[in-house]
Every structure is written in C-alpha cells, then in structure tokens.
N, C-alpha and C positions, 0 to 999 in steps of 0.2 A: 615864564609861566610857573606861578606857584600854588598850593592847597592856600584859598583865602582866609578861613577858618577851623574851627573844631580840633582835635585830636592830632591831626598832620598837620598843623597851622604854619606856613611859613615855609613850607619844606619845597624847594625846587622842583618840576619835575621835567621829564626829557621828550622830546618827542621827535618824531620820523624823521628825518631828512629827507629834501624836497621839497614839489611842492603838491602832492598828490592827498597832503591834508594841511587842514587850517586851523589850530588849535582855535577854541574856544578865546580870547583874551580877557584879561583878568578884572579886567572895569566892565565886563558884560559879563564875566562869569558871577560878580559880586551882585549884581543886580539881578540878578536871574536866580539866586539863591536867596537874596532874601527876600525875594517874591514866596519862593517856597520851603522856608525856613518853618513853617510851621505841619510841612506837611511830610517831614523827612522821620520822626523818630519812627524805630522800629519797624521798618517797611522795608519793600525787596524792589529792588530799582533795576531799569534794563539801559545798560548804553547802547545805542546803535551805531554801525559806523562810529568805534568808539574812538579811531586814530591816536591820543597816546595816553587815553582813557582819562581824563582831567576829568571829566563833568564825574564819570560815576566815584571815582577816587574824593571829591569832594564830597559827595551824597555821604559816601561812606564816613570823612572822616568828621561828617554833622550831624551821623546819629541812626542811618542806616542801617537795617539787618545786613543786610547783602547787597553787592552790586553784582551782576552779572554784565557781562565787556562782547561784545560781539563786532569783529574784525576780520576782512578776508586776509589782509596785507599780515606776511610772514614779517613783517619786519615791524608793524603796527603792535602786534600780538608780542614781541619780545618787548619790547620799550615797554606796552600796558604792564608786562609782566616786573619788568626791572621799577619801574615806578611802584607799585604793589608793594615788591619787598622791600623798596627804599622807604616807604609811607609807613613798615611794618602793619599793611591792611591786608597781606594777600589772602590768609585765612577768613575772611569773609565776602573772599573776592569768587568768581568761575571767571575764567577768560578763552572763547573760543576761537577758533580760526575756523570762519564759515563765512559763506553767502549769507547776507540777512537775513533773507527769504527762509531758507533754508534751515537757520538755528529760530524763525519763528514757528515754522508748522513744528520742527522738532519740539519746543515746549509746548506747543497743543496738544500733541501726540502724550505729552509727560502730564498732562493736566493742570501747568503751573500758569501762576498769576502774577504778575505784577504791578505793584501800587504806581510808579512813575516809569514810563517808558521814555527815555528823550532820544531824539535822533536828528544827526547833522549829517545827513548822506551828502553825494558830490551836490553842487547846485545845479540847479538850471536842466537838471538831466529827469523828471518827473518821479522821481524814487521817492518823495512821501508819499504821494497817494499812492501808488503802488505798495510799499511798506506799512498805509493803515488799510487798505485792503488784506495784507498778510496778517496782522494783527487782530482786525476784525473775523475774519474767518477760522483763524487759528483759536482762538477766545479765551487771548493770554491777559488783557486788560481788568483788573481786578475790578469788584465794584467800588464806587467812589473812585477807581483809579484815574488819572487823567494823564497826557501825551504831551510833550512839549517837542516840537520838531522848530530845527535852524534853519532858514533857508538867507536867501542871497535877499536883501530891502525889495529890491525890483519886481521881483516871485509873482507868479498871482497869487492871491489869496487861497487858501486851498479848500477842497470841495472833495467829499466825501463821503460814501453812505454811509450810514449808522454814527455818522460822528456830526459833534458841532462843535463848532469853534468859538468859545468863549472870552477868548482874551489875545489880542495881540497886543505884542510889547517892540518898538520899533528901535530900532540903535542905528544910526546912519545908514552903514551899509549893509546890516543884516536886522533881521527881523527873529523874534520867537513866536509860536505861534500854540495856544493854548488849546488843545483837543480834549474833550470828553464823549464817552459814547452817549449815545442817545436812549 
C-alpha cells in the first residue's frame, strides 16, 4: 500500500495487523481519486473508520487543508500516526481514537464542517446509514460537501434520509457509493 500521488507520492505506508481492517487497495484507491481529483484543493476531509488512514493521508498529500482520522482501534490510531509522520503530513493531520458516532456529534457540538467525508466501516454490519444518520443530525456535511462510503459489491444500495445518492462506482468486490445531502 502506497500515497498514489501528490506530495507523499510513492511513499510506502503500514497498516494494522490482522484482519479487523482492509486497507483500501491501490488500483481502487487510484480510481476513486481521480474521480475526485478536482474536488480535493483546499478542503477539510473526514476519514471514518480510518484503519491505517490511506484514503485521508492521500487527500492530504493531493492538496487538502486537513484530514481529520477517526479510529476506535488503539493499534489503528498508532499506525495512522506513524504513517503521518513518515508521509511528514502530521501537521495537518488530527487523529482520534473514538467511537464514530461519538467523534461526529463531538464536531457538531464544535460547529465544524467538512467538504469530503469518506467512510469504510466494518461491512455487512448496517454502520453507513447508521453513520449518515450521525452525520446528518450532527450537521457536519459542508455545503457542496458530498460523502463517499465503501461498502462490500453485494450491500444494498443505501437509503437514507436527507441524502441521495448520486454516483455509484462498482469494483468487483467492493463498491463506492457517492452521497450528497439533499
């Protein structure tokens, strides 16, 4: 797993041991950016379930203000971190170790917005709609902002209030799925 482009181009990065996450891989990380290659400068990006923080460490090193990493796993949260300072990105990185849920009402609470949320929670376990419900209620979604959430190909489609879903993009065995609020 490496930064495909930008600034950290090239650079190796490390992730959990196990198998309790499934990195992103690098021939859907490359296509799934330059879907949104146009939509990265200068923006504040949210990884969810960020496991050993690839997608935001990417955002970041294509032009990103900020990534913000959100991870319950103590072990998820160190790797995010040692990639950071190996990418030399940490300074415009936050990386928390929290419940989802939990670090979205907290940015509600904070009044903060962000341009791209993406989120690869476990699969198959109903945690995106559950996480655009926390999202939506929290009303951390910037305007213009839009959501990309991973799920497993097989998923249902997902269904949500206040959102719609404008673009899916299918890769064998996983799927991206493109969220805007309504």
């Amino acid at each position: 797993m490496r930064v495909i482009s930008g600034c950290a181009r090239g650079l190796r990065l490390k992730s959990p041991l196990g198998l309790d996450t499934r990195p992103t891989i690098d021939r859907i990380k490359e296509s799934l950016f330059n879907i949104i290659a146009n939509d990265l400068c200068d923006i504040d990006f949210l990884d969810l379930y960020s496991g050993s923080g690839s997608i935001g460490i990417e955002a970041l090193s294509r032009g990103a203000k900020k990534s913000v990493f959100v991870d319950f796993s103590e072990e998820s949260v160190g790797v995010i971190n040692e990639n950071l300072r190996f990418t030399r990105l940490i300074e415009k990185a936050e990386v928390l170790k929290s419940e989802v849920s939990d670090a979205v009402f907290r940015f509600g609470r904070e009044k903060r917005k962000f341009d791209i949320i993406f989120m690869d929670p476990p699969y198959k376990k109903g945690l995106v709609e559950v996480t655009l419900k926390a999202v939506f209620d929290a009303d951390i979604l910037a305007e213009n902002g839009f959501i990309i959430a991973e799920q497993a190909a097989r998923e249902n489609d997902i269904l949500a209030d206040g959102f719609n879903v404008f673009r899916i993009k299918n890769y064998n065995k996983i799927k991206m799925t493109f969220i805007e609020r309504l």
